[in-house]
MIDOSE-1310 file (N, C-alpha, C; in nm, 2 decimals, decimal comma, always signed):
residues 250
xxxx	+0,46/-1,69/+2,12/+0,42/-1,66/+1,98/+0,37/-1,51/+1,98; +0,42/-1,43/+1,88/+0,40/-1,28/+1,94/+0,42/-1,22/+1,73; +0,34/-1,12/+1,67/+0,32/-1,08/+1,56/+0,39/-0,91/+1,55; +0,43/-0,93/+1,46/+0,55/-0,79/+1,42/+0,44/-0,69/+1,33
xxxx	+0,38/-0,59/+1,37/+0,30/-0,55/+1,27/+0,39/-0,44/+1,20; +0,42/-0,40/+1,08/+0,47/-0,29/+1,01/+0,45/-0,20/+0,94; +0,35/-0,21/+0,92/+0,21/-0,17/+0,86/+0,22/+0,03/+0,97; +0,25/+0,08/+0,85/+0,25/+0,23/+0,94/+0,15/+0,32/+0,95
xxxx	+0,14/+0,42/+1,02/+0,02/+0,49/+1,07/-0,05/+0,43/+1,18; -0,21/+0,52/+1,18/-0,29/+0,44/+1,28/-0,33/+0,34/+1,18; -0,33/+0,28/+1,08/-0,34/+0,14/+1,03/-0,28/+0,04/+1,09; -0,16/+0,06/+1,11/-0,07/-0,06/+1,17/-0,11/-0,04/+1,31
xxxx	-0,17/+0,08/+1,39/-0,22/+0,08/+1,55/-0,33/+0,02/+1,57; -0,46/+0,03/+1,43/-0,53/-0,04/+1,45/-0,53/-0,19/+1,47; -0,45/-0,23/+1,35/-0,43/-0,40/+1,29/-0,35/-0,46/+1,45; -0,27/-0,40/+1,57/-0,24/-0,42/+1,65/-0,37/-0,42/+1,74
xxxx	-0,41/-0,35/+1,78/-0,53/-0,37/+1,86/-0,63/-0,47/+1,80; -0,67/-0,48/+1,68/-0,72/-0,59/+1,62/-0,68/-0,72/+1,70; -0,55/-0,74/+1,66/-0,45/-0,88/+1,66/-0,47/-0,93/+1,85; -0,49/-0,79/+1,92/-0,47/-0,84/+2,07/-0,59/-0,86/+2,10
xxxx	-0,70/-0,78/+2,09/-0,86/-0,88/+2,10/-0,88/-0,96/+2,08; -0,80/-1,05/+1,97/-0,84/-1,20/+1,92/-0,74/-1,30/+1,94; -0,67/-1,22/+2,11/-0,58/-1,31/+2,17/-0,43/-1,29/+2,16; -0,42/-1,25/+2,04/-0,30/-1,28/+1,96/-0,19/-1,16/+2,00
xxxx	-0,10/-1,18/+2,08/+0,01/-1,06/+2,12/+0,07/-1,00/+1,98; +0,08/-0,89/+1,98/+0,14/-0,80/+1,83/+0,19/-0,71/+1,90; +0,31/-0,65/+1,81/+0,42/-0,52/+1,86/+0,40/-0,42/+1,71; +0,36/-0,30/+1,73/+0,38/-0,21/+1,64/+0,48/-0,14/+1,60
xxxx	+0,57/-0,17/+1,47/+0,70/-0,11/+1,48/+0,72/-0,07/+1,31; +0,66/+0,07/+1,30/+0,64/+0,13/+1,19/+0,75/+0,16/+1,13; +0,84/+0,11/+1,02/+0,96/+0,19/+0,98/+0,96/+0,31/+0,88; +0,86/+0,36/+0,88/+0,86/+0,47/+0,84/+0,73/+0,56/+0,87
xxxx	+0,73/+0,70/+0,89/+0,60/+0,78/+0,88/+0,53/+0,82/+0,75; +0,44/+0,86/+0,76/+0,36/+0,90/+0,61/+0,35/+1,07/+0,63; +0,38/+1,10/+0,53/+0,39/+1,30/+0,55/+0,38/+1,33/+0,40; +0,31/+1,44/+0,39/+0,22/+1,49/+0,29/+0,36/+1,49/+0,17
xxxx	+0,30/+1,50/+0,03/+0,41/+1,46/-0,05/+0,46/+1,61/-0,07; +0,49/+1,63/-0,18/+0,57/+1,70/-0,20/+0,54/+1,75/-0,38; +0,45/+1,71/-0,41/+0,36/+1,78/-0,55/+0,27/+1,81/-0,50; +0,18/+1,81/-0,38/+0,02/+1,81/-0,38/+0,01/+1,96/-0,43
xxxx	+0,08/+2,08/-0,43/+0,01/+2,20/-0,44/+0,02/+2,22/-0,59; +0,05/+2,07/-0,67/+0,06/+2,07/-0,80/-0,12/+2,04/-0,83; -0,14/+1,93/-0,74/-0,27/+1,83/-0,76/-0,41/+1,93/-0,83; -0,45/+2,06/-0,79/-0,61/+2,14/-0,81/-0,55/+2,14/-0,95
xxxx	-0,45/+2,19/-0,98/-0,40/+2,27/-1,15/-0,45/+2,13/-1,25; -0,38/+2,00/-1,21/-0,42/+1,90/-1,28/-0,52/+1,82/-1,28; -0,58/+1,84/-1,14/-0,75/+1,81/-1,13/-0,81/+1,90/-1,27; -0,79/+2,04/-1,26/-0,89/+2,11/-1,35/-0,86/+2,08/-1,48
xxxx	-0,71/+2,07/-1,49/-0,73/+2,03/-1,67/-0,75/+1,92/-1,70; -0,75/+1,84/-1,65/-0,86/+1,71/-1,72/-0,93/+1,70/-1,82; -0,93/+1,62/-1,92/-1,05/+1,64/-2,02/-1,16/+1,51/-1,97; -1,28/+1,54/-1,99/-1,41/+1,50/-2,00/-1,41/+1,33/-2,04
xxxx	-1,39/+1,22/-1,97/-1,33/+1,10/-1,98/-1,24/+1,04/-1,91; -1,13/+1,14/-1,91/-1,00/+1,10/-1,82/-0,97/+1,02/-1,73; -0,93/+0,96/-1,66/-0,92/+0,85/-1,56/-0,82/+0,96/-1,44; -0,84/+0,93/-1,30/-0,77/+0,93/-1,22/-0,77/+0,80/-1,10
xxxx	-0,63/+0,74/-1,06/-0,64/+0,63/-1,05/-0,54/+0,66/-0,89; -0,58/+0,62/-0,81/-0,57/+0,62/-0,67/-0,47/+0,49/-0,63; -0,34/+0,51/-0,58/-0,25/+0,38/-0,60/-0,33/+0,34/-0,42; -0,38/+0,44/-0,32/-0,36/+0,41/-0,20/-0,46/+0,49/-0,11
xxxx	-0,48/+0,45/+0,02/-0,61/+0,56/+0,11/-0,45/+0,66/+0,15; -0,35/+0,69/+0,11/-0,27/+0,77/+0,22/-0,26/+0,89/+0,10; -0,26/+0,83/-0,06/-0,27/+0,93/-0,14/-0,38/+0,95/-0,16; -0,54/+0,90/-0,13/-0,68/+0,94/-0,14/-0,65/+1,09/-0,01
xxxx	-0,64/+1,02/+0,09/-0,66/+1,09/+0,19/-0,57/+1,24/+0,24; -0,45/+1,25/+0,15/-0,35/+1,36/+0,14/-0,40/+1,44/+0,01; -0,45/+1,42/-0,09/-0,54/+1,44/-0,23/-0,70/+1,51/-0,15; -0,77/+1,47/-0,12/-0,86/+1,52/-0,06/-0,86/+1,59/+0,01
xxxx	-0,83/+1,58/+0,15/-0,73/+1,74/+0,24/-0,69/+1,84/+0,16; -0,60/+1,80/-0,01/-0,56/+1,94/-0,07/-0,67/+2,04/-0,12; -0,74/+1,94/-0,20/-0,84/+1,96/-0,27/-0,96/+2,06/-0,17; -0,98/+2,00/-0,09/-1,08/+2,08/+0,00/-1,03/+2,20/+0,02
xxxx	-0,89/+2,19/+0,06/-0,82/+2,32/+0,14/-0,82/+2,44/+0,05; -0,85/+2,41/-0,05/-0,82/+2,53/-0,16/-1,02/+2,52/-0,28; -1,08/+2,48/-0,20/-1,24/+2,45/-0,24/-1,28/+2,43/-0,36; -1,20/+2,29/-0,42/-1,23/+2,17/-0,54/-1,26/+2,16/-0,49
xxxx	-1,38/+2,05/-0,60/-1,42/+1,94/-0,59/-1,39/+1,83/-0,69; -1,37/+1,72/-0,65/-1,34/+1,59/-0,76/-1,46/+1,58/-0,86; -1,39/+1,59/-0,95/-1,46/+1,65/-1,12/-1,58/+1,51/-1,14; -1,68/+1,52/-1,16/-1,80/+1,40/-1,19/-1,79/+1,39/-1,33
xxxx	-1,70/+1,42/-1,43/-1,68/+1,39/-1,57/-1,57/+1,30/-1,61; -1,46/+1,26/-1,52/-1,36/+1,20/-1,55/-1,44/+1,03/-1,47; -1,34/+0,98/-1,50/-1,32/+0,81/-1,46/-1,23/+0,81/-1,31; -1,27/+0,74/-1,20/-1,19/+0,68/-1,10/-1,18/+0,56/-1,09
xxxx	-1,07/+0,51/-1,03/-1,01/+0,32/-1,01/-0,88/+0,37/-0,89; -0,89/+0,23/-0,83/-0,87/+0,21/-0,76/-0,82/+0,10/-0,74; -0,71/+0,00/-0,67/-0,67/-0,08/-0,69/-0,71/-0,19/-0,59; -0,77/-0,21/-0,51/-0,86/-0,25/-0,42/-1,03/-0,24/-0,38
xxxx	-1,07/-0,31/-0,28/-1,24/-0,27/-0,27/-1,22/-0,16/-0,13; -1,08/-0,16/-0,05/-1,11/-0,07/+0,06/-1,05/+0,04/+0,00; -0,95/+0,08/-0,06/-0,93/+0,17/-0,11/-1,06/+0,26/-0,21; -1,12/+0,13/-0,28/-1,21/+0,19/-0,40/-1,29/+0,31/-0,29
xxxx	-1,38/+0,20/-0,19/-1,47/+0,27/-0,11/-1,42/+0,38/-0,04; -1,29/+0,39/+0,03/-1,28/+0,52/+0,08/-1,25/+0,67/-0,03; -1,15/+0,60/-0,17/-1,21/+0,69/-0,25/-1,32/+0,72/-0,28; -1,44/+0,65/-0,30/-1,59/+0,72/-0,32/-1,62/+0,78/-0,19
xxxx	-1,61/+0,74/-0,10/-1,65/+0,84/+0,05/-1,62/+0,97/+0,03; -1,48/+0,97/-0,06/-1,39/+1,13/-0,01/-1,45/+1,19/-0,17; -1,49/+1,09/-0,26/-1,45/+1,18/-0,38/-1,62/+1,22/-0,44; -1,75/+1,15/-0,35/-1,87/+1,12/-0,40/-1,88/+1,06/-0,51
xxxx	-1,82/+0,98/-0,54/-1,82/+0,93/-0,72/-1,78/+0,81/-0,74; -1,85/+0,74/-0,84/-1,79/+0,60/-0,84/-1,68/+0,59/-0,89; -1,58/+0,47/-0,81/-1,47/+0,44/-0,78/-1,45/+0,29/-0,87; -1,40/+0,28/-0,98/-1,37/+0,11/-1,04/-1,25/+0,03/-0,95
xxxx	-1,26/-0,09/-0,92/-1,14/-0,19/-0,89/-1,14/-0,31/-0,93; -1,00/-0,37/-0,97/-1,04/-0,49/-1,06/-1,10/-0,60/-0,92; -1,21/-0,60/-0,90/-1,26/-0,74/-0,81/-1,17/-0,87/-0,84; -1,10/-0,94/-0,72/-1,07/-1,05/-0,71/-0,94/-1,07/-0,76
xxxx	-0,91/-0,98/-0,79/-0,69/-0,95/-0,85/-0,66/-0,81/-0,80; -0,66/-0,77/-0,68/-0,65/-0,64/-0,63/-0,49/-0,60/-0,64; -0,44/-0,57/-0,73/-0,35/-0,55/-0,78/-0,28/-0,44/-0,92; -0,19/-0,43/-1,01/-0,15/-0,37/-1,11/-0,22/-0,43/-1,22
xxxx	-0,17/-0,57/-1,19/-0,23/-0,65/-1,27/-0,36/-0,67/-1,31; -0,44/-0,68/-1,18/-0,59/-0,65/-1,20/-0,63/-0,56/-1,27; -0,58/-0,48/-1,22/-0,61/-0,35/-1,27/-0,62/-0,31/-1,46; -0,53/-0,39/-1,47/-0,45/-0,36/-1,65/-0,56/-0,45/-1,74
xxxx	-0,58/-0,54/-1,61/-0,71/-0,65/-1,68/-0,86/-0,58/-1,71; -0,91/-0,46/-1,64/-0,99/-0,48/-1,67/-1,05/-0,34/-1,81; -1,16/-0,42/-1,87/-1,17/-0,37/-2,00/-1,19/-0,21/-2,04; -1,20/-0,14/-1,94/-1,22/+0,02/-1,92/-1,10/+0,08/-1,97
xxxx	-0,93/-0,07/-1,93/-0,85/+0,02/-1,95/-0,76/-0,05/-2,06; -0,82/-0,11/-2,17/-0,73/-0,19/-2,24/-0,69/-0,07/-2,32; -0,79/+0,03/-2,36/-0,77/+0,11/-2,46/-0,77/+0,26/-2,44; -0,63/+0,33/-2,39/-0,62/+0,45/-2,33/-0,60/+0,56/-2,43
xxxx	-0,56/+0,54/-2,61/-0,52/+0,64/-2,66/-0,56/+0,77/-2,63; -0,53/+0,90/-2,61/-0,56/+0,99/-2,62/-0,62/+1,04/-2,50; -0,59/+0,95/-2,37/-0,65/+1,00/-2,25/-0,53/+1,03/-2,15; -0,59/+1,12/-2,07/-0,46/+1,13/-1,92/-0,51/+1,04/-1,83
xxxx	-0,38/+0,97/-1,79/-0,40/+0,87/-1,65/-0,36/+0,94/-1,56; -0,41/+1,04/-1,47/-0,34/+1,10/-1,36/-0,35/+0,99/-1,21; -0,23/+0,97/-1,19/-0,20/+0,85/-1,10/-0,13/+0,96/-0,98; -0,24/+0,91/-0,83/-0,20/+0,93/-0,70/-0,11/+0,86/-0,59
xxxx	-0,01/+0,88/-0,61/+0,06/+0,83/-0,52/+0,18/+0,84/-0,42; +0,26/+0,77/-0,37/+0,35/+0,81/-0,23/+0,47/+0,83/-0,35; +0,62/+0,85/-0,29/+0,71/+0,86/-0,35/+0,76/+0,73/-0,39; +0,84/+0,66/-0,47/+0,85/+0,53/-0,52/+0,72/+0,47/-0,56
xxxx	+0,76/+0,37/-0,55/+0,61/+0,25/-0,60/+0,62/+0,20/-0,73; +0,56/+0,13/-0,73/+0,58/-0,01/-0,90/+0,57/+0,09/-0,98; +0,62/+0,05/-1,12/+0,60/+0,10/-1,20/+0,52/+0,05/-1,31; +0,46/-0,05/-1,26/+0,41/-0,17/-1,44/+0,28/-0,04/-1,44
xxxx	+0,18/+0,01/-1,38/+0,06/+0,09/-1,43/+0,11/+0,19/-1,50; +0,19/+0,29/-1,45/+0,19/+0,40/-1,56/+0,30/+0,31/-1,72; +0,37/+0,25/-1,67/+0,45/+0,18/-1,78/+0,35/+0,13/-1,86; +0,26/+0,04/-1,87/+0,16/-0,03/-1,97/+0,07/+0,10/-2,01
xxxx	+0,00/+0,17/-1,92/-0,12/+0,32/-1,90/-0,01/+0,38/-2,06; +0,10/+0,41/-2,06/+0,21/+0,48/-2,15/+0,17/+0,45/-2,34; +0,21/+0,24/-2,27/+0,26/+0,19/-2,39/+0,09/+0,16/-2,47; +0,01/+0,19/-2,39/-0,15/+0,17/-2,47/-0,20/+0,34/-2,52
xxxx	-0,12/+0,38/-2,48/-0,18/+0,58/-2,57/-0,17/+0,63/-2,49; -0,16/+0,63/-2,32/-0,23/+0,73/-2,25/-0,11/+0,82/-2,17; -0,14/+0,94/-2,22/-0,06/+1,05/-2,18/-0,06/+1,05/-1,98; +0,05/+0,96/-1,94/+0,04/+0,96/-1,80/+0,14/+1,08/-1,70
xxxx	+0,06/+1,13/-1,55/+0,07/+1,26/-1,51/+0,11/+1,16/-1,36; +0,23/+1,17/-1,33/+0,19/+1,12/-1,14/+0,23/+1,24/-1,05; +0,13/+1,22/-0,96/+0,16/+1,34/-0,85/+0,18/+1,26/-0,69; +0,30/+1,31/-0,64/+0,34/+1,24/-0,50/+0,24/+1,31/-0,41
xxxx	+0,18/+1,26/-0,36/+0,06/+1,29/-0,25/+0,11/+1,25/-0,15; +0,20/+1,21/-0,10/+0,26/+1,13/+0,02/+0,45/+1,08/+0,00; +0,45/+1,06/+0,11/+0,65/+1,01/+0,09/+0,64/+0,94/+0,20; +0,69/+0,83/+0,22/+0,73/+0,80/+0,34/+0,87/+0,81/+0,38
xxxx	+0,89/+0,88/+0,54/+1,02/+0,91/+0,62/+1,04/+0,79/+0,70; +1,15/+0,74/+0,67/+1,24/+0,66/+0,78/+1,17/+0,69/+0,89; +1,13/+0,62/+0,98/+1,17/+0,69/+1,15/+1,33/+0,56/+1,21; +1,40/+0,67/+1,27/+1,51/+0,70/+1,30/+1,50/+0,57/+1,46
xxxx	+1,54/+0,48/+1,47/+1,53/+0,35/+1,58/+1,67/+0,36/+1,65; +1,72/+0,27/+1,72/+1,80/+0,18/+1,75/+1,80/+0,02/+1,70; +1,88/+0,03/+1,57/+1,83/-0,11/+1,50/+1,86/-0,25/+1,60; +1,97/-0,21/+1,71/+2,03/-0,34/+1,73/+1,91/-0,38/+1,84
xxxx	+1,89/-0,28/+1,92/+1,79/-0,26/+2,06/+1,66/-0,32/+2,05; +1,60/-0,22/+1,89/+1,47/-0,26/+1,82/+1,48/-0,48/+1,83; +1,60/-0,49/+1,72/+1,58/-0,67/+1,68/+1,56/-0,71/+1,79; +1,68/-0,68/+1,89/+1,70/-0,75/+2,02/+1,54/-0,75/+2,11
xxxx	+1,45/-0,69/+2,11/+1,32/-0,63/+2,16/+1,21/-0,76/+2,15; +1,24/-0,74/+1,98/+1,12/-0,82/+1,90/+1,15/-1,00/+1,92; +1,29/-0,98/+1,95/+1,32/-1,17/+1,98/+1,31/-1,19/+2,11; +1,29/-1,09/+2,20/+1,26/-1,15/+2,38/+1,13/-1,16/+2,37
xxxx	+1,06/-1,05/+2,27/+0,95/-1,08/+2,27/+0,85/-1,17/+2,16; +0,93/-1,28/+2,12/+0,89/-1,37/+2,08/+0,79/-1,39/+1,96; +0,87/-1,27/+1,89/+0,83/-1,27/+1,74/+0,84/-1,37/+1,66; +0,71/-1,42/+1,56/+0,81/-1,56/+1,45/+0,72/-1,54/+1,40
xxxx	+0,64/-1,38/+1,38/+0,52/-1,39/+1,22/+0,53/-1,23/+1,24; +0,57/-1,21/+1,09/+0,59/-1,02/+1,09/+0,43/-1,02/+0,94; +0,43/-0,94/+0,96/+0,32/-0,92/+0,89/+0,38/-0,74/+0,79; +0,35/-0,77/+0,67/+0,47/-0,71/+0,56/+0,30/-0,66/+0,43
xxxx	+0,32/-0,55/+0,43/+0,17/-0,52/+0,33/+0,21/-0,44/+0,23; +0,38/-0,44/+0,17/+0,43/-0,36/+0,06/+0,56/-0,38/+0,03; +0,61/-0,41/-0,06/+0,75/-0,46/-0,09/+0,84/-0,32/-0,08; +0,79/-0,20/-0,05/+0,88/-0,09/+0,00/+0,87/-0,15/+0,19
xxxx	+0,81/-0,17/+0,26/+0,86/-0,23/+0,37/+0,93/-0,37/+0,41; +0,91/-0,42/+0,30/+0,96/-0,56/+0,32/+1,11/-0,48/+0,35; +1,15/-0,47/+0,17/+1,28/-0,43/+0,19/+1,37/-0,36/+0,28; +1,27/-0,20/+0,34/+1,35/-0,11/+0,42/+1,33/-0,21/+0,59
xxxx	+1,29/-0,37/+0,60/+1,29/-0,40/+0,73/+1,42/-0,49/+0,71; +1,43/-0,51/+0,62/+1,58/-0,64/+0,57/+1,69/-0,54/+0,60; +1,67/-0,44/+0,54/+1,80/-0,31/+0,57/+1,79/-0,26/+0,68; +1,71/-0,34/+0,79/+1,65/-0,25/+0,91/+1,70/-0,32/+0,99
xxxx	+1,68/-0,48/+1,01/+1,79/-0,59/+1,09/+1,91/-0,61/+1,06; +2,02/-0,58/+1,14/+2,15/-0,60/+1,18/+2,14/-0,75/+1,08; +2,29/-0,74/+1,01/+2,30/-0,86/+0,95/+2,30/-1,00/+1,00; +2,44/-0,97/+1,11/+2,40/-1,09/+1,20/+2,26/-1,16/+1,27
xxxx	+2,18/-1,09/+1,23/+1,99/-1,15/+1,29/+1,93/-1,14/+1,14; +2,01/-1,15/+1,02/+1,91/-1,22/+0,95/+1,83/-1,31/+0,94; +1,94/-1,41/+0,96/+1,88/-1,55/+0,99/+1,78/-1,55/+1,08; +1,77/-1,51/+1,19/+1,64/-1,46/+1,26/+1,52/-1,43/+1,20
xxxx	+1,51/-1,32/+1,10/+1,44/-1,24/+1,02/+1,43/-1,36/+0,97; +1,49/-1,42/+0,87/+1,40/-1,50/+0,75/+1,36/-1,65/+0,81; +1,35/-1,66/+0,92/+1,30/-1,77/+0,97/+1,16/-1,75/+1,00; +1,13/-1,61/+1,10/+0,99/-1,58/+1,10/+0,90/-1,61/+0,98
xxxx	+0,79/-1,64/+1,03/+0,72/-1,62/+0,88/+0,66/-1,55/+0,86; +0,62/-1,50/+0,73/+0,54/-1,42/+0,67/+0,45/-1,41/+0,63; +0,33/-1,26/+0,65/+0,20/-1,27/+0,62/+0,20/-1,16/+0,51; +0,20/-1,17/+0,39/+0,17/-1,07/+0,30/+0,07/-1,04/+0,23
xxxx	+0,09/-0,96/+0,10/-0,05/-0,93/+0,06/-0,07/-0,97/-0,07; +0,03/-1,00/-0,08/+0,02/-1,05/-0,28/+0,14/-1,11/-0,32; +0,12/-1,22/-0,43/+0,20/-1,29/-0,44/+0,34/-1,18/-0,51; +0,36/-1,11/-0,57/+0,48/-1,01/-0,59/+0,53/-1,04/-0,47
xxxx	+0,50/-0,99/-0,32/+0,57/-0,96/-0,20/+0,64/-1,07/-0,18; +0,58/-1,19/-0,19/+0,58/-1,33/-0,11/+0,72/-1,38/-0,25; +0,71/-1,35/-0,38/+0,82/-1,35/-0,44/+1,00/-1,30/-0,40; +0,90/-1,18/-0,39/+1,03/-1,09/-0,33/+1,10/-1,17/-0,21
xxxx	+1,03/-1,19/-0,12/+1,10/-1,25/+0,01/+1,17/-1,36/-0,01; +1,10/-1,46/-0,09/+1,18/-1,57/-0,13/+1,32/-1,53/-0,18; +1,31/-1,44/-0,24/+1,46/-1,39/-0,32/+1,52/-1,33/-0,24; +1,44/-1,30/-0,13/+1,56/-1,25/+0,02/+1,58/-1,36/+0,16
xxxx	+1,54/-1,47/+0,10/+1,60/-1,59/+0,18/+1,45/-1,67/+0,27; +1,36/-1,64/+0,22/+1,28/-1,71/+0,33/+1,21/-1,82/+0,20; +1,14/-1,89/+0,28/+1,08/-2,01/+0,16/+0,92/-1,99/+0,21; +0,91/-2,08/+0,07/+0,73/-2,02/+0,04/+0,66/-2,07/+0,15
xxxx	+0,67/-2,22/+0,19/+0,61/-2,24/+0,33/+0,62/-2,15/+0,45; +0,72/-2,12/+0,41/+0,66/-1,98/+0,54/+0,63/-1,87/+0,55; +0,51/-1,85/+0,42/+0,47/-1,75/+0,38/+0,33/-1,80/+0,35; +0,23/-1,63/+0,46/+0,10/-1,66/+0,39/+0,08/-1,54/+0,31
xxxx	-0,02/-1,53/+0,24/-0,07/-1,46/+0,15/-0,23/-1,45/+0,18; -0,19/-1,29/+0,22/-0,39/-1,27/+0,23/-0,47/-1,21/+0,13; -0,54/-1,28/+0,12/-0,67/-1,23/-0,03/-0,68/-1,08/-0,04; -0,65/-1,01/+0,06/-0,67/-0,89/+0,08/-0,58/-0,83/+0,19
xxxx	-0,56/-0,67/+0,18/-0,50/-0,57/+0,23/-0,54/-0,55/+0,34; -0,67/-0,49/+0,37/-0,76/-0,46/+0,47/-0,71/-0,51/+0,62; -0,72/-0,46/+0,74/-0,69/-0,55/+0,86/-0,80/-0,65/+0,90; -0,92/-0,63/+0,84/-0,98/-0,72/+0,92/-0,94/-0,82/+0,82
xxxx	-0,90/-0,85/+0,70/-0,89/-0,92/+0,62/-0,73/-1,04/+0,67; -0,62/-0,94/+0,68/-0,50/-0,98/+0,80/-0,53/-1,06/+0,89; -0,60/-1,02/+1,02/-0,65/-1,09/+1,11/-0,65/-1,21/+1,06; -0,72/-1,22/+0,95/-0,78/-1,33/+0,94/-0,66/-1,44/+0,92
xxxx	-0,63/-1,39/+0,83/-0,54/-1,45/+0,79/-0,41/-1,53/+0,84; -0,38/-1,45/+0,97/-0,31/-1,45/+1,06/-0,35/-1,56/+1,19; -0,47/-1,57/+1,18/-0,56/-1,67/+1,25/-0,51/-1,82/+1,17; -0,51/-1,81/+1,06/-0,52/-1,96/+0,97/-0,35/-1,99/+0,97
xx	-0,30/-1,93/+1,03/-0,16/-1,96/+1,03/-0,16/-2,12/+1,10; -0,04/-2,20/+1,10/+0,00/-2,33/+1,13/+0,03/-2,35/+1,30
């Protein structure tokens, strides 16, 4: 019994070392790298015009943490007149670390959804939502942020790149080594790992079961052949939160 972490960066290095102190063998096998986006030298111009209220809303720590590097490098500071949110409590908190300022998240729906729910943001007329994030990603926040008044600005702080494998070598790897729980923390990786196993080892692939992070994901996979019983769902993003999760498995 052996866990697929996919989870990229040192996050997925961490959540591996995590997973083997508490017994549990895990393989690190990132399908893509995280590299700085490709608007940030947009990011200070739109920091500054901000009006007095504004929201800026943090999809992620990889666009907190590429957003702050810019910001410093050119000697901003994150404006104490506008609004932050965040879509989580670990993201909220490392945005307040990096940005000194309080950070909103919807507690206990860490999600789009949460997010839309809570009452700060029912009513955006006349404000900018400037939204931090990687290249792709859902669209329901700026889509509803739109349809309630609010003049929305996204800036790519991040992209994620392919890294370049041997796909047949990689599957072949993960089945001697006795994978049957992949651990999936974004529906951009779910998918680019389906397009990442050789067809003939699907069946393989959707037999493992899955640890995700939100019921969206755990949807999606259903729709790509796996059933719900073999899907957990963790209350949270976070690795120590995973772990856990991963522990309660069957």
């Amino acid at each position: 019994m052996a866990v697929l972490v996919t989870r990229p960066d040192k996050r997925g290095e961490e959540l591996v070392d995590m997973l083997n102190k508490t017994g549990i063998a895990a393989i690190h096998l990132p399908l893509f790298n995280i590299m700085a986006g490709r608007e940030l030298n947009e990011l200070p111009n739109k920091i500054s015009q901000l009006r007095v209220g504004d929201i800026v809303f943090a999809v992620s720590k990889n666009a907190i943490k590429f957003a702050a590097e810019t910001l410093k490098s050119v000697g901003i500071h994150w404006r104490n007149d506008v609004q932050y949110f965040a879509v989580g409590q670990s993201s909220a908190e490392y945005f307040s670390a990096q940005s000194e300022q309080s950070v909103v998240y919807p507690f206990g729906q860490e999600n789009s959804e949460g997010l839309l729910n809570l009452p700060a943001l029912q009513q955006l007329g006349e404000k900018t939502v400037l939204i931090l994030r990687g290249n792709g990603g859902r669209e329901l926040f700026p889509e509803q942020a739109a349809i309630r008044g609010a003049k929305v600005d996204i800036v790519e702080c991040y992209q994620r790149v392919p890294v370049e494998y041997n796909r047949i070598a990689q599957t072949d790897l993960c089945k001697r080594a006795g994978i049957s729980t992949i651990i999936v923390t974004s529906a951009e990786i779910l998918k680019t790992l389906i397009e990442f196993v050789p067809v003939e080892e699907q069946a393989w692939l959707t037999s493992c079961q899955l640890v995700t992070v939100s019921r969206r994901i755990a949807n999606l996979a259903i729709k790509c052949g796996w059933k719900m019983e073999q899907i957990l769902i963790s209350p949270r993003a976070d690795n120590a939160t995973l772990v856990e999760t991963v522990q309660t498995r069957p």
